[in-house]
PDB file with one MODEL, atoms N, CA, C and O in Angstrom:
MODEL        1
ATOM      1  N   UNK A   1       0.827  -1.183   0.000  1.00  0.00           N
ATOM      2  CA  UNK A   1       0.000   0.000   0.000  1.00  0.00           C
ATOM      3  C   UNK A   1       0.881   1.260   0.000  1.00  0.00           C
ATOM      4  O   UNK A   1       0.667   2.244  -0.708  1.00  0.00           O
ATOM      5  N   UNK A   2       1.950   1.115   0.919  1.00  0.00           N
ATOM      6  CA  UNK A   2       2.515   2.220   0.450  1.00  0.00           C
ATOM      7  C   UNK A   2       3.299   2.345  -0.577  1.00  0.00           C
ATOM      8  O   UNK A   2       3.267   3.494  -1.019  1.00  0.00           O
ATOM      9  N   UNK A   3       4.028   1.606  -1.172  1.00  0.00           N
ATOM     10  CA  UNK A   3       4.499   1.651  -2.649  1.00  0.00           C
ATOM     11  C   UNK A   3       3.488   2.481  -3.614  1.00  0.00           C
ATOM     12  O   UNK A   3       3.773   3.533  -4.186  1.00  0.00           O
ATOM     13  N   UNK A   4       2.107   1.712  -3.685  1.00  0.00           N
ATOM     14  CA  UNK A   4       1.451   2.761  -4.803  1.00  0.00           C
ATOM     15  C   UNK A   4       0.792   4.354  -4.214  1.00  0.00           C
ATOM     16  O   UNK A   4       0.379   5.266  -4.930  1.00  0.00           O
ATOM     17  N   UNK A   5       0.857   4.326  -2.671  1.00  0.00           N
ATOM     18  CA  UNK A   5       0.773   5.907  -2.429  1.00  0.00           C
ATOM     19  C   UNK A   5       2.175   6.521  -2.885  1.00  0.00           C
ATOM     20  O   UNK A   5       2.021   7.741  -2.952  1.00  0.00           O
ATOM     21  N   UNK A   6       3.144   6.257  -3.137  1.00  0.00           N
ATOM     22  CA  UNK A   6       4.403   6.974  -3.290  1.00  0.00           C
ATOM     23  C   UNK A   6       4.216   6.843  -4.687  1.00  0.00           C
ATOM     24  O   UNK A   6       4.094   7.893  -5.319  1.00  0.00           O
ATOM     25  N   UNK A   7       4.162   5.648  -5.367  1.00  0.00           N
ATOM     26  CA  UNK A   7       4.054   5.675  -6.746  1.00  0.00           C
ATOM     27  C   UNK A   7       2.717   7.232  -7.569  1.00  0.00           C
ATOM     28  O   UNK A   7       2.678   7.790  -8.666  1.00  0.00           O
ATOM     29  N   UNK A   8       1.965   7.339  -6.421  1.00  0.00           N
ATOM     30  CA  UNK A   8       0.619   7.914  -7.388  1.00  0.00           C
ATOM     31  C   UNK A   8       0.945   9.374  -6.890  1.00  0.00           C
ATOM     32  O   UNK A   8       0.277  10.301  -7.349  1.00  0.00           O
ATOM     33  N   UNK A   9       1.977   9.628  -5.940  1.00  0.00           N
ATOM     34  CA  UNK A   9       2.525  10.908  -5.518  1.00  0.00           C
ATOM     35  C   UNK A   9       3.666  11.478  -6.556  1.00  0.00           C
ATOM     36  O   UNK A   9       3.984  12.667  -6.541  1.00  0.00           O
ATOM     37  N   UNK A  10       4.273  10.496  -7.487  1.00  0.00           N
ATOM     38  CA  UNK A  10       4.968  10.668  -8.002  1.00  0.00           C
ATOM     39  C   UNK A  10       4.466  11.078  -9.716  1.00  0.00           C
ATOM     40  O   UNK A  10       5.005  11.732 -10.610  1.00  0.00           O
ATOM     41  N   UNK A  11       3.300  10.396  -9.616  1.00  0.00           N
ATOM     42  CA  UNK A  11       2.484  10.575 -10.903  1.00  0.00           C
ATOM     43  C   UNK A  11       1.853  11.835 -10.909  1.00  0.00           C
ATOM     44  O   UNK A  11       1.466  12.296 -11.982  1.00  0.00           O
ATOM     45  N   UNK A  12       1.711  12.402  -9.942  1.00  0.00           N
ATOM     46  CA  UNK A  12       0.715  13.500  -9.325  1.00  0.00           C
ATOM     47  C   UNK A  12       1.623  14.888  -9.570  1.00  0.00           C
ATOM     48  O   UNK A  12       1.342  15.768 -10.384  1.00  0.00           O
ATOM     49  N   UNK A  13       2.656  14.875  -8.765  1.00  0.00           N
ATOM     50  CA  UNK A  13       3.783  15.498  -8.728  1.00  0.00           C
ATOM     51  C   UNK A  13       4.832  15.473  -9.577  1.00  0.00           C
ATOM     52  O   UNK A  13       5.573  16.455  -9.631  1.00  0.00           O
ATOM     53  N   UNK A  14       5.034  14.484 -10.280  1.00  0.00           N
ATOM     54  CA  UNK A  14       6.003  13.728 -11.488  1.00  0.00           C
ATOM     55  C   UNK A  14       6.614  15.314 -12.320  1.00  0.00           C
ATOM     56  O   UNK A  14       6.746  14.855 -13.454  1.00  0.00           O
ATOM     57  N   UNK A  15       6.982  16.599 -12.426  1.00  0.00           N
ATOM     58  CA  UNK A  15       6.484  17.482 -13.262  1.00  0.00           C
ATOM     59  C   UNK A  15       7.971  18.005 -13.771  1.00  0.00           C
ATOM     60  O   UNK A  15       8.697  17.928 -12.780  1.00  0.00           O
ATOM     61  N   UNK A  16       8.525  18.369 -14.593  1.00  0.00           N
ATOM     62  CA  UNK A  16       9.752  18.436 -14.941  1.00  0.00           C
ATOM     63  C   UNK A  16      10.230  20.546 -13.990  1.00  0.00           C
ATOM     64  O   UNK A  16       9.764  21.684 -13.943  1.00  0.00           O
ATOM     65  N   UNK A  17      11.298  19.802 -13.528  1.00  0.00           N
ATOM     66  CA  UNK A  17      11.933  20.799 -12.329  1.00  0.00           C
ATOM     67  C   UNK A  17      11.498  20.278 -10.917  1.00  0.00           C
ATOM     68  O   UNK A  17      12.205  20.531  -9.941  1.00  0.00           O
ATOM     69  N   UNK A  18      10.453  19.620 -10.808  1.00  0.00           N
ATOM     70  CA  UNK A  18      10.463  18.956  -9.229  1.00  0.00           C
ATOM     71  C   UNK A  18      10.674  17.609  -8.753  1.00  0.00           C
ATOM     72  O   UNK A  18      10.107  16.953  -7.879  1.00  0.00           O
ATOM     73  N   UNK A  19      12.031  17.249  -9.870  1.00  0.00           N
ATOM     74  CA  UNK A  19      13.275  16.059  -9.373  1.00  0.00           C
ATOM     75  C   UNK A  19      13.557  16.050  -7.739  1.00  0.00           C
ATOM     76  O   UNK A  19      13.482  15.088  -6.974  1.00  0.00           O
ATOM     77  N   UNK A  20      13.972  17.692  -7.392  1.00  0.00           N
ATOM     78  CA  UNK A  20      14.428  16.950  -6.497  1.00  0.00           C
ATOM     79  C   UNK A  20      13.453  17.414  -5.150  1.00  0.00           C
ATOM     80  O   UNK A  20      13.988  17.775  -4.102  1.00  0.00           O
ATOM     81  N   UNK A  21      12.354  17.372  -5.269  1.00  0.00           N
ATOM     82  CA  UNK A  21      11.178  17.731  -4.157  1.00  0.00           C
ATOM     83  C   UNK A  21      11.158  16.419  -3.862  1.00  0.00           C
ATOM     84  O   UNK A  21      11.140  15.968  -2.717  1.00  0.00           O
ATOM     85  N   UNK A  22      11.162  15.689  -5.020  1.00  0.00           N
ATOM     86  CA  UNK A  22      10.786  13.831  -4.874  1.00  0.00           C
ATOM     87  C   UNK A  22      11.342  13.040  -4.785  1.00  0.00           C
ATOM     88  O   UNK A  22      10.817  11.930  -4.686  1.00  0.00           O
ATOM     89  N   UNK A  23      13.179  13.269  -4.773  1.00  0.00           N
ATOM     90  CA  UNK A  23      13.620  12.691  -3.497  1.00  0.00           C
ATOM     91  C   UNK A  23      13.638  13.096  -2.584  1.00  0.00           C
ATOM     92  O   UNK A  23      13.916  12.202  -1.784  1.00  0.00           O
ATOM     93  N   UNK A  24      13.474  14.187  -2.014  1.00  0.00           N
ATOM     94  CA  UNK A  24      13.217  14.456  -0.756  1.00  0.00           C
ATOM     95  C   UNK A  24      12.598  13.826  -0.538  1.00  0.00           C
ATOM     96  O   UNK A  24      13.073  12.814  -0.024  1.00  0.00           O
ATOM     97  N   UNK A  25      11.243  13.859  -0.706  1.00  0.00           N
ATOM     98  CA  UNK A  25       9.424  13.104  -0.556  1.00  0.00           C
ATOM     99  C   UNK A  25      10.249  11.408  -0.333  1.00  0.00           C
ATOM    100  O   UNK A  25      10.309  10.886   0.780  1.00  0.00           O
ATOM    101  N   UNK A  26      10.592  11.010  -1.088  1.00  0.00           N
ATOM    102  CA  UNK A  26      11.085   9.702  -1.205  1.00  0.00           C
ATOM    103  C   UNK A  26      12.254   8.903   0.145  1.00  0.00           C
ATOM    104  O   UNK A  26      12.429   7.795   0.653  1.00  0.00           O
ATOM    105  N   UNK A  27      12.831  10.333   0.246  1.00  0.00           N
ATOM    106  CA  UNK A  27      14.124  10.081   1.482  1.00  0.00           C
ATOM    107  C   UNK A  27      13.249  10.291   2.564  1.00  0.00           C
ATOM    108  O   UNK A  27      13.296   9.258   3.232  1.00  0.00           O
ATOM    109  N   UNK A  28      12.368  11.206   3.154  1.00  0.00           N
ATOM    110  CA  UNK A  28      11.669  11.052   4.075  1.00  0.00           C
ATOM    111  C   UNK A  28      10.335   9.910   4.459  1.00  0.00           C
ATOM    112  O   UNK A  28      10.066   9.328   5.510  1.00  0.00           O
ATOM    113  N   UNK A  29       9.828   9.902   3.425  1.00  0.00           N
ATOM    114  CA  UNK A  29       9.186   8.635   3.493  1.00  0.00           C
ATOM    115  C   UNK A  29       9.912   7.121   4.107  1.00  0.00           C
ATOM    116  O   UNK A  29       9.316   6.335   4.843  1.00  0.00           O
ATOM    117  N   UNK A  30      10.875   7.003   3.764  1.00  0.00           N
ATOM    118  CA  UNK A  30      11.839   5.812   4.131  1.00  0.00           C
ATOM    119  C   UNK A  30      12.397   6.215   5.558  1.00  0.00           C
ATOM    120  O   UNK A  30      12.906   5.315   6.226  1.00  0.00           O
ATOM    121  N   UNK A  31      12.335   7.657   6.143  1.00  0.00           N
ATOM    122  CA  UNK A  31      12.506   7.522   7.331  1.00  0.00           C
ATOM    123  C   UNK A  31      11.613   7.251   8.307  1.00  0.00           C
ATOM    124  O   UNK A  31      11.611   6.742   9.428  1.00  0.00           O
ATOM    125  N   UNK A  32      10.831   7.756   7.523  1.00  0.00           N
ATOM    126  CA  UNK A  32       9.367   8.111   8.657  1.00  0.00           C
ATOM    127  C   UNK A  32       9.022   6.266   8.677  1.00  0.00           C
ATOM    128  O   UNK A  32       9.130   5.656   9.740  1.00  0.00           O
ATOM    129  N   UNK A  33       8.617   5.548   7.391  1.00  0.00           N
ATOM    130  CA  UNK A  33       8.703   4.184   7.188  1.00  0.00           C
ATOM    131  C   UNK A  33       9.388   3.234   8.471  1.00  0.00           C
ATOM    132  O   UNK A  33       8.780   2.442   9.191  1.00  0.00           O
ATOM    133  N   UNK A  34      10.474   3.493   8.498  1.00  0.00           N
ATOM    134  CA  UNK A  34      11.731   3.085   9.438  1.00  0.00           C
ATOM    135  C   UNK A  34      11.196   3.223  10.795  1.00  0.00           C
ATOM    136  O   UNK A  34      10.925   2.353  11.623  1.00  0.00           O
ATOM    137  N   UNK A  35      11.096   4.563  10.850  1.00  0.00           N
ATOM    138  CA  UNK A  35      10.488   4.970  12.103  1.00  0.00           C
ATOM    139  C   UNK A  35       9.335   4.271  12.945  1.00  0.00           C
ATOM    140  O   UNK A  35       9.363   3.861  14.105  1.00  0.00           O
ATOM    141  N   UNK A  36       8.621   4.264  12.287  1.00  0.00           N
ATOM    142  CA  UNK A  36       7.113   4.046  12.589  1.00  0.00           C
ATOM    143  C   UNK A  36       7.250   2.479  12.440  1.00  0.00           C
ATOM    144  O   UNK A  36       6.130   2.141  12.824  1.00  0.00           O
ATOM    145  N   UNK A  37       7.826   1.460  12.166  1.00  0.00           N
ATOM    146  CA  UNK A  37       7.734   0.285  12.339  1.00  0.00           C
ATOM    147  C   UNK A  37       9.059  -0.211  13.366  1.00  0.00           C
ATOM    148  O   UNK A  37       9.599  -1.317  13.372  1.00  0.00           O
ATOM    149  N   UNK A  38       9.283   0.608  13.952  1.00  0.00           N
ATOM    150  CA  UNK A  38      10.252   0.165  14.901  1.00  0.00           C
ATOM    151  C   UNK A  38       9.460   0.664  16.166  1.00  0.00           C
ATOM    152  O   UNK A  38       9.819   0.331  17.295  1.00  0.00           O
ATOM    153  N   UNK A  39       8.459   1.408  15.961  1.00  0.00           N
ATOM    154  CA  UNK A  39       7.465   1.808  17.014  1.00  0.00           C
ATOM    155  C   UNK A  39       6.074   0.509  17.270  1.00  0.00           C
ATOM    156  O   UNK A  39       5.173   0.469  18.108  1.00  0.00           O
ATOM    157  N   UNK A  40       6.309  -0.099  16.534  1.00  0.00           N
ATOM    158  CA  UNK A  40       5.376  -0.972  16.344  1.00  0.00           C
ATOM    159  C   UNK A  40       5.331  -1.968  17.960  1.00  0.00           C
ATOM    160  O   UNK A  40       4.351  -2.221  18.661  1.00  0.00           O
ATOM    161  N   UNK A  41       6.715  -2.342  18.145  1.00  0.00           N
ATOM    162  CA  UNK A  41       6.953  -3.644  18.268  1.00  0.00           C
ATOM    163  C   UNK A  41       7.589  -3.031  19.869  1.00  0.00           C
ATOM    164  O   UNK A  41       8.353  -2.068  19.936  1.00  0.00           O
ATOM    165  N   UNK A  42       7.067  -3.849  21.144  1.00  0.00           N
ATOM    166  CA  UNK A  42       7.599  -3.471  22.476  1.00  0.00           C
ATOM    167  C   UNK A  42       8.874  -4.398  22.499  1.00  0.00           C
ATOM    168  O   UNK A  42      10.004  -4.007  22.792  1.00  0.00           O
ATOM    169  N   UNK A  43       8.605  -5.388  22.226  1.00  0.00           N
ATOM    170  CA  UNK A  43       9.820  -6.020  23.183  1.00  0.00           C
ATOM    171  C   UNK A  43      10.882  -5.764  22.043  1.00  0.00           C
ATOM    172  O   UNK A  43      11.898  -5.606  22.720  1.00  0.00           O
ATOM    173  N   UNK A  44      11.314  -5.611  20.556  1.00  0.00           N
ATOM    174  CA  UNK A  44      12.623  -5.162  20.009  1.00  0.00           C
ATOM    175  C   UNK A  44      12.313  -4.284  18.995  1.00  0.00           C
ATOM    176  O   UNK A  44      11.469  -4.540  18.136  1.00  0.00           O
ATOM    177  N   UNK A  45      13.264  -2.753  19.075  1.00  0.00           N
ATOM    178  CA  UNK A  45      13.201  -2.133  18.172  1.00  0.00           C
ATOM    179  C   UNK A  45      13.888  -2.402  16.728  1.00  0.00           C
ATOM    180  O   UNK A  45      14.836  -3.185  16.676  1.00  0.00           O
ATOM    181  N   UNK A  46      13.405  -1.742  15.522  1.00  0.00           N
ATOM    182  CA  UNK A  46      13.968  -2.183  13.890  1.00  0.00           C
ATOM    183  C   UNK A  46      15.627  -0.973  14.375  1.00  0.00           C
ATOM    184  O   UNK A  46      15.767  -0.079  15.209  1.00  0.00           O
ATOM    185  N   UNK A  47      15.974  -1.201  13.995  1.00  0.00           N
ATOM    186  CA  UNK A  47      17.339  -0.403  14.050  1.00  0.00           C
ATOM    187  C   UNK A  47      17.474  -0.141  12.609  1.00  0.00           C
ATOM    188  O   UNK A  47      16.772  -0.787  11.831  1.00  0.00           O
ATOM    189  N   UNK A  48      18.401   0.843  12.121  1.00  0.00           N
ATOM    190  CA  UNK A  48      18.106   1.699  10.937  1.00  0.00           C
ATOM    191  C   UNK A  48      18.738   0.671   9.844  1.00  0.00           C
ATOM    192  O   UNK A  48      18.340   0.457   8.700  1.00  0.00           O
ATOM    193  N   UNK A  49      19.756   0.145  10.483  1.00  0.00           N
ATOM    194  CA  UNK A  49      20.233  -0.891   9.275  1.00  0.00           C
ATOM    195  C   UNK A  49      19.331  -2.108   8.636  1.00  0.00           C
ATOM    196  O   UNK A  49      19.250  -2.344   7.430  1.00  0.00           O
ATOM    197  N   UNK A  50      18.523  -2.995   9.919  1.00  0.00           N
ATOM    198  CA  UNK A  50      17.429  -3.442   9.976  1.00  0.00           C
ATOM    199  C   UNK A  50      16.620  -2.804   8.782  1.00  0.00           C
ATOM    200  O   UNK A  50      16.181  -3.321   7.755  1.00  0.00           O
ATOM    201  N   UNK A  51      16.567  -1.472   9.267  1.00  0.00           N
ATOM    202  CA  UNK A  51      15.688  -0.878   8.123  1.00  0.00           C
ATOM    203  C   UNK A  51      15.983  -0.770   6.701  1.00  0.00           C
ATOM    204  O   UNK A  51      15.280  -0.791   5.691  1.00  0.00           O
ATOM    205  N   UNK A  52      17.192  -0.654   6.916  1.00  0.00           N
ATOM    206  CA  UNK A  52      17.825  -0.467   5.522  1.00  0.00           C
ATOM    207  C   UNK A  52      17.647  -1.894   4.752  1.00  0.00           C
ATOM    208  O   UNK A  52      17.224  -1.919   3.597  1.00  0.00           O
ATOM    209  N   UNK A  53      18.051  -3.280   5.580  1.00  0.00           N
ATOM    210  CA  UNK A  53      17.944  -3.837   4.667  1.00  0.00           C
ATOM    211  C   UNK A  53      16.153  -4.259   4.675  1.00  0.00           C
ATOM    212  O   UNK A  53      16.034  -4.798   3.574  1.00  0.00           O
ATOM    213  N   UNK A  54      15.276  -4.275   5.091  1.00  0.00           N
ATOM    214  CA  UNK A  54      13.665  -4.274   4.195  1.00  0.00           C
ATOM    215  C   UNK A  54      13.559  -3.267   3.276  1.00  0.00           C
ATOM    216  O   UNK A  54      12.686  -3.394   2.418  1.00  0.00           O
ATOM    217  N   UNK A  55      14.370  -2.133   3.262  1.00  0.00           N
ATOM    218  CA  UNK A  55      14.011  -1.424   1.514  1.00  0.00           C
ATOM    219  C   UNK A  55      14.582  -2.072   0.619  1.00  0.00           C
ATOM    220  O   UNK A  55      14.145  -2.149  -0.529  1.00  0.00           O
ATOM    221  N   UNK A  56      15.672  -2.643   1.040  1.00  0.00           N
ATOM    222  CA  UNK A  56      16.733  -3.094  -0.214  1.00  0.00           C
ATOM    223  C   UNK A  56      15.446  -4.284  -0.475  1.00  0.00           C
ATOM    224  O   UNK A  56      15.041  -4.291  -1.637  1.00  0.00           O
ATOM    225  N   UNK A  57      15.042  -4.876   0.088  1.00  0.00           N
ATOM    226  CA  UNK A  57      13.978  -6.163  -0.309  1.00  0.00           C
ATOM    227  C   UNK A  57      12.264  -5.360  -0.763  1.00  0.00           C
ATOM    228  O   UNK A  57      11.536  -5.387  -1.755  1.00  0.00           O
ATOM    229  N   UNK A  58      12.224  -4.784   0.437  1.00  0.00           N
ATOM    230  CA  UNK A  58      10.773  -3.867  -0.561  1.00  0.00           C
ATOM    231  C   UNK A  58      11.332  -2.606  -0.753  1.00  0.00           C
ATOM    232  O   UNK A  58      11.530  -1.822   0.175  1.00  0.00           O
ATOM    233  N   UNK A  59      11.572  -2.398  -1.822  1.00  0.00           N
ATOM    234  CA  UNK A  59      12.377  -0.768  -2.522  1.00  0.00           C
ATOM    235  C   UNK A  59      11.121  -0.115  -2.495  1.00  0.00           C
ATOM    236  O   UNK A  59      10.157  -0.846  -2.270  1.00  0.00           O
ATOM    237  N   UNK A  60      10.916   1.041  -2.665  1.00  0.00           N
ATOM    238  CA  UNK A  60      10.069   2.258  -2.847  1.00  0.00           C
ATOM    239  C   UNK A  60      10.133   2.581  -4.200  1.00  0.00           C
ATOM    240  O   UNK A  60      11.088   2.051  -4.769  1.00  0.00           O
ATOM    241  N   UNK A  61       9.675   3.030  -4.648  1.00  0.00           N
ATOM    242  CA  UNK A  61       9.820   3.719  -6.000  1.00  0.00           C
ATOM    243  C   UNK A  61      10.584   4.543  -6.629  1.00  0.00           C
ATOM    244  O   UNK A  61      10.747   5.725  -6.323  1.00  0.00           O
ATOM    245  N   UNK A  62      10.983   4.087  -7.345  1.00  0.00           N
ATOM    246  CA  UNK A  62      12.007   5.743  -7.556  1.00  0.00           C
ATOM    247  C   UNK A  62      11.274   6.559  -8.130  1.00  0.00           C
ATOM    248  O   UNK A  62      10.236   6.282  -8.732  1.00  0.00           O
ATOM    249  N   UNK A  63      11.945   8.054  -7.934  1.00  0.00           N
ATOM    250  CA  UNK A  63      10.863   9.206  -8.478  1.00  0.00           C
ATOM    251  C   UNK A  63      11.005   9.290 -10.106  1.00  0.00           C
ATOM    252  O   UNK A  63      12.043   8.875 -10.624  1.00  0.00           O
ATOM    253  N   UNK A  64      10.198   9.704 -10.720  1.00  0.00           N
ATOM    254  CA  UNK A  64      10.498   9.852 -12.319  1.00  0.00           C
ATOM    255  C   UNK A  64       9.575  11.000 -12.583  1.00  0.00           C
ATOM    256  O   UNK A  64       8.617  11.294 -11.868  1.00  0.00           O
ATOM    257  N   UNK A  65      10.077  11.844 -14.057  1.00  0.00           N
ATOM    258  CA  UNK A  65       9.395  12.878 -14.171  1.00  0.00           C
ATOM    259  C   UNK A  65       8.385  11.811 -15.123  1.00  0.00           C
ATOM    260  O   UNK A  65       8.746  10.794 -15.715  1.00  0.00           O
ATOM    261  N   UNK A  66       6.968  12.430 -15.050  1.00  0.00           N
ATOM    262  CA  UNK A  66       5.878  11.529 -15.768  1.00  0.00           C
ATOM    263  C   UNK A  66       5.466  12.838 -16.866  1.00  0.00           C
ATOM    264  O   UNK A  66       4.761  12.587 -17.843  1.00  0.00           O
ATOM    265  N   UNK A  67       5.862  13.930 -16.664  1.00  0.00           N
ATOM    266  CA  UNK A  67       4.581  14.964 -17.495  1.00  0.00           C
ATOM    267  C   UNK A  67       5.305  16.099 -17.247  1.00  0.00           C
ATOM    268  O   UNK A  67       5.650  16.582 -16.169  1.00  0.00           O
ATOM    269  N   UNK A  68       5.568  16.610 -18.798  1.00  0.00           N
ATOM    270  CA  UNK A  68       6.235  18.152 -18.170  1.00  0.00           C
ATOM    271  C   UNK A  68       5.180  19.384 -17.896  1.00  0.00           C
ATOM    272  O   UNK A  68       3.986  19.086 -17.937  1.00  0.00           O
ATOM    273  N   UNK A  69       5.491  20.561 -17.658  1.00  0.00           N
ATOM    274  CA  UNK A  69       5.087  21.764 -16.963  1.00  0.00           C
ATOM    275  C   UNK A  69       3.904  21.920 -17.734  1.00  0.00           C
ATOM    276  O   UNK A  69       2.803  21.998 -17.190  1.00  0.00           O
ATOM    277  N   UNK A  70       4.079  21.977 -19.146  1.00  0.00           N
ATOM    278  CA  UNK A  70       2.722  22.254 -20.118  1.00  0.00           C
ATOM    279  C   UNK A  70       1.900  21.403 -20.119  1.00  0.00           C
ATOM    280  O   UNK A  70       2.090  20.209 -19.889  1.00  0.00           O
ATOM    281  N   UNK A  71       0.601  22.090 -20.456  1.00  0.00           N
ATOM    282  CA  UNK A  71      -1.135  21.283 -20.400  1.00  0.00           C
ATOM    283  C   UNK A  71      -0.986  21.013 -22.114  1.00  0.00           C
ATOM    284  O   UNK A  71      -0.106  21.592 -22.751  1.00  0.00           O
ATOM    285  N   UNK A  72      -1.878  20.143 -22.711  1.00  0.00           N
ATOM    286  CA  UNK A  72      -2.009  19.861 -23.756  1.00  0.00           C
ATOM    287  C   UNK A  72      -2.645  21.004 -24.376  1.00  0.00           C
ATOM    288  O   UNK A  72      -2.333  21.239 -25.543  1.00  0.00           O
ATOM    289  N   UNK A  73      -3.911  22.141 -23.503  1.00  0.00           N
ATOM    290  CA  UNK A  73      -4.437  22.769 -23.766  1.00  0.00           C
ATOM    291  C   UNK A  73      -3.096  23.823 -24.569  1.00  0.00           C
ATOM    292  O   UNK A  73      -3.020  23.982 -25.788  1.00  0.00           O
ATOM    293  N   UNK A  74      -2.135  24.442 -23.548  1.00  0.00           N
ATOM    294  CA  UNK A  74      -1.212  25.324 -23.933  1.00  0.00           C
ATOM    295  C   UNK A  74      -0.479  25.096 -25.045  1.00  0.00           C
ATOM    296  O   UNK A  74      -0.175  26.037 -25.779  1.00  0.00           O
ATOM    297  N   UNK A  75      -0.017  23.524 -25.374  1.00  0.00           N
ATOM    298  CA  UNK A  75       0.970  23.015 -26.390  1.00  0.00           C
ATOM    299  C   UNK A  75      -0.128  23.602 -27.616  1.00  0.00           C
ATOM    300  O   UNK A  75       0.294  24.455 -28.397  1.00  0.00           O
ATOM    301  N   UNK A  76      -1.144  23.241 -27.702  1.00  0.00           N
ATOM    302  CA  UNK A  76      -1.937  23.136 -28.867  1.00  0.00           C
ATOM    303  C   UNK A  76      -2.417  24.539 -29.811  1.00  0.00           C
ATOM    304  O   UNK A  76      -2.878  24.682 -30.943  1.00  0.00           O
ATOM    305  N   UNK A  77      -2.029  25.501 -28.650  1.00  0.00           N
ATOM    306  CA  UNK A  77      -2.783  26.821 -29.410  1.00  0.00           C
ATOM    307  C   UNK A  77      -2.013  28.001 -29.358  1.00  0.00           C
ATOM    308  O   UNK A  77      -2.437  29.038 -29.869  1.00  0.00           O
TER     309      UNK A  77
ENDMDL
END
């Protein structure tokens, strides 16, 4: 589930010049990710390497530009 919220944030946002908003978006997500599942659990916390390696196994998305700045409306007239 969260793969395609990051994926449809990226489609949303995808826009040529905001490369690097979406790694940001992307680097914080993986912390907050990290975070919040090491909060999960009383008796042992995920430690960041821990964390590191479940992205390397569930990766996130990488960001990509999907659509540049112009509307089809603007290209056309």
């Amino acid at each position: 589930m969260l793969r395609r919220k990051v994926r449809e944030h990226f489609a949303y946002y995808g826009i040529r010049g905001n490369m690097k908003a979406l790694q940001v978006f992307r680097y914080r997500v993986e912390r907050t990710w990290i975070k919040w599942l090491s909060r999960r659990s009383q008796k042992a916390q995920i430690t960041w390497d821990r964390g590191h390696q479940l992205l390397q196994r569930l990766p996130l998305p990488m960001p990509k530009i999907v659509q540049s700045c112009l509307s089809f409306s603007e290209t056309d007239g």
